[in-house]
C-alpha angles and dihedrals in degrees: 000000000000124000121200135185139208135166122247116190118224129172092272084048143260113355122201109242104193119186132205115196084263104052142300107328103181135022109188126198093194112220072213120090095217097043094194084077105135094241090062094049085046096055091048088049089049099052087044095047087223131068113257114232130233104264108173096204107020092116096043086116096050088041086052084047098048094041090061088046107050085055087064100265099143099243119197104195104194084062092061101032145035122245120222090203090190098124095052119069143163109357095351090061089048102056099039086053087054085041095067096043084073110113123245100267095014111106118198122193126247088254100050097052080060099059092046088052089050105251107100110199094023091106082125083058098051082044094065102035079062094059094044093041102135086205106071107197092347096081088034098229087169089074085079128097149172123267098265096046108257122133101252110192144316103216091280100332113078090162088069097053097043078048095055090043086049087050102046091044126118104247 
């Protein structure tokens, strides 16, 4: 198997794209603000067991994505490119699968995406598979709140969920 990388700018900077054979494996918001800093390229190479290669390009079609998302234009991933869901496994893998069914606008609590992902009582547990999430914005984690509706976090970085909710919001 072969891994490849390539940078996308959004509005909080570059993001790592990185791409299996079989589809995007992994989309990084880098806490850094430069994300080609060894230690994220070495986390990458440690989960897939195997270095990604520079690929200029590679991510054209998720820059295009993200481009249009970023307008406004309410942009459903899954339906434009293929996940490698690899690095996400068990519960993890399940949540963050009920997690991208969420509309574009539409907001579900921690809780209720564990229900949906059959484990009733296990929101800690969401919690945690969205801040793992090895697919930033593209499994759109930030359409996750709390139970009372409030944002919650994003990682470190609360402004850009509450950015991405603002975005996403019907005006």
């Amino acid at each position: 198997m072969t891994f490849r990388y390539d940078f996308v700018p959004t509005p909080f900077g570059d993001a790592l794209a990185v791409f299996s054979d079989q589809g995007i494996v992994r989309f990084d918001l880098s806490e850094a603000a430069d994300p080609s800093v060894p230690w994220l390229l070495e986390n990458v190479t440690t989960q897939l067991g195997s270095a990604p290669e520079p690929d200029p390009g590679a991510a054209d079609e998720v820059t295009a994505l993200l481009d249009d998302y970023f307008d406004g234009v309410p942009i459903r991933f899954e339906d434009h490119i293929h996940l490698d869901w690899r690095l996400a496994t068990g519960f993890a893998r399940t949540a963050l699968q009920v997690i991208s069914t969420i509309e574009w606008g539409q907001t579900l609590s921690y809780g209720e995406v564990a229900v949906l992902a059959g484990h009733p009582g296990a929101a800690r547990a969401v919690g945690t598979a969205c801040r793992h999430t090895p697919f930033s914005i593209i499994v759109p984690v930030h359409r996750v709140v709390r139970s009372d509706g409030s944002p919650g976090h994003y990682g470190a970085h609360p402004e850009r969920k509450r950015y991405l909710l603002d975005l996403e919001s019907p005006g």
